[in-house]
N, C-alpha and C positions, 0 to 999 in steps of 0.2 A: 775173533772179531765177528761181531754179528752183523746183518744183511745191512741194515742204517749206516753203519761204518762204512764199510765196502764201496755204499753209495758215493759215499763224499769224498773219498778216494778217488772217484774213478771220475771225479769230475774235476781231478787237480791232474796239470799238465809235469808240478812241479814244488818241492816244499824247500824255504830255506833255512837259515839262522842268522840271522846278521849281528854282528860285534858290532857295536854303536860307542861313540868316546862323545862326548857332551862337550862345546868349544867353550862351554860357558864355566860352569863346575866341574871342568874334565871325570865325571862318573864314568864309570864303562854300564851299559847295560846291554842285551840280547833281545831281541824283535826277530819275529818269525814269521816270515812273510807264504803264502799260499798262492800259488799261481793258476789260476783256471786256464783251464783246457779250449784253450780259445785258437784263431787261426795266430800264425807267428808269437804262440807263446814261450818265453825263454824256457828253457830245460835245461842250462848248463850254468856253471857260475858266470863265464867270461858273457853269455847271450844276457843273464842279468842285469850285468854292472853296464851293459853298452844300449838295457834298452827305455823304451817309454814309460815301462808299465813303473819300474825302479823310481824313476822321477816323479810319476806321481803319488809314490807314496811317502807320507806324513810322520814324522820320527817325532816326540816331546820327550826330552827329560824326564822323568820321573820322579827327580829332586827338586828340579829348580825349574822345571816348565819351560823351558830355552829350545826353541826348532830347530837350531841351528848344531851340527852334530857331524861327525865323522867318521865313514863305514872302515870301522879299522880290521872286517873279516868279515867272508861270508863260508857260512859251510852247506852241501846240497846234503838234504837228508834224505835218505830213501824211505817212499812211500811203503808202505805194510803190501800191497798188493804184487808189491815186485819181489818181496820176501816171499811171499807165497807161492811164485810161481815154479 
């Protein structure tokens, strides 16, 4: 991993995956969401799902362009810099 990498690592608090199901054309797709390193930024799945930052983010279908969707899974994936450590 080179030093640019590193960087932008170390400015996330926290990385996720989310299982998205589409209410409209029930597709399943994955959205990966980045959490900056902010003050009360979530770092755990359950700090996710209960907080603001969740809410305000924007899910579209990729089919059918429908907002409306449901998180049927979230996975925390470990940053590269915690593997290093």
């Amino acid at each position: 991993m080179n030093e640019a990498e590193k960087g932008d690592y170390d400015r996330l608090a926290a990385r996720f995956r989310l299982h998205l199901r589409c209410e409209h054309c029930v597709a399943e797709s994955q959205f990966f969401v980045d959490v900056p390193r902010v003050d009360d930024a979530p770092t755990g799945i359950d700090e996710l799902l209960e907080s603001a930052f969740l809410e305000r983010q924007r899910f579209v279908c990729s089919i059918c362009a429908n907002p409306i969707g449901l998180i049927a899974g979230v996975v925390q994936l470990r940053l590269p810099e915690a593997c290093d450590a």
